[in-house]
N, C-alpha and C positions, 0 to 999 in steps of 0.2 A: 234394488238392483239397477243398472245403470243401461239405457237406453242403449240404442247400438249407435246412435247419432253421438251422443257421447265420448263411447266408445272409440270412434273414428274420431270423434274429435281430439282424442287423448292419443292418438296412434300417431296422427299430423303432429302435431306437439312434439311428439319425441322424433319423429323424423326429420321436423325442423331443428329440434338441440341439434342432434346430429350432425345433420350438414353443416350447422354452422359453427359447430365443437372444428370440425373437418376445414371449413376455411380458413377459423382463425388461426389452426395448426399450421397448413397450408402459408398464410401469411407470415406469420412468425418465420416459418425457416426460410422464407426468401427476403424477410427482413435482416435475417443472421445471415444470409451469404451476400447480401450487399451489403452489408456492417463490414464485413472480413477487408478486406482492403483497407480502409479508414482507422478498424481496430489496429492493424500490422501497424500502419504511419505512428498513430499516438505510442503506438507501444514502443517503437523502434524511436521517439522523441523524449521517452522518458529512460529510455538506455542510456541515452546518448546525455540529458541533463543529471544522471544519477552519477553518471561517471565523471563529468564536468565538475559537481557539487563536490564530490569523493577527490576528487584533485586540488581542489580547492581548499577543502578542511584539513586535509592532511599536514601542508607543514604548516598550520596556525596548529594541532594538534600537535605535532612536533616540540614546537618553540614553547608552550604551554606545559607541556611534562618535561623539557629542561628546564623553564623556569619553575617549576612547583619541587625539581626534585635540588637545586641548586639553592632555594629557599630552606629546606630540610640539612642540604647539608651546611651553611650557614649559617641556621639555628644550631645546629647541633659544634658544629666548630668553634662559635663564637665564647660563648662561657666555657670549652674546656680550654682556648689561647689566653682568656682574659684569667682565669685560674690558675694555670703559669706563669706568666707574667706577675704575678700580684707573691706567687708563690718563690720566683726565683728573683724578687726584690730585696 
């Protein structure tokens, strides 16, 4: 059986987790409302390089599927002019 001195000692115990469950919560959300500012900046930095980048790739992505689709039809045209030619010789 457990002493009453124990006992209170075990009572402290959990009344210290507590409080200090209770500060670190406490700290956390006044770390996350002085984050919010700083978050809004980086976030409204990476809008702003996502769309920069996106402007960017676009006409290399362009010039890239005209070149890949003009390769296709060049392949494909080439042996059926050189099979005319050969045929109407």
């Amino acid at each position: 059986m457990l002493s009453k001195e124990s006992t209170e000692g075990f009572e402290q115990a959990e009344l210290l987790q507590q409080q200090s469950q209770e500060a670190l919560r406490q700290m956390k959300e006044e770390a996350e409302e002085a984050a919010e500012p700083e978050a809004a900046v980086f976030e409204e930095d990476v809008e702003n390089t996502s769309r920069n980048l996106r402007a960017m790739i676009e006409p290399i992505a362009l010039v890239f599927v005209g070149v890949v689709v003009g390769g296709m039809l060049i392949a494909l045209y080439v042996p059926m002019l050189t099979a005319s030619t050969s045929i109407g010789s």
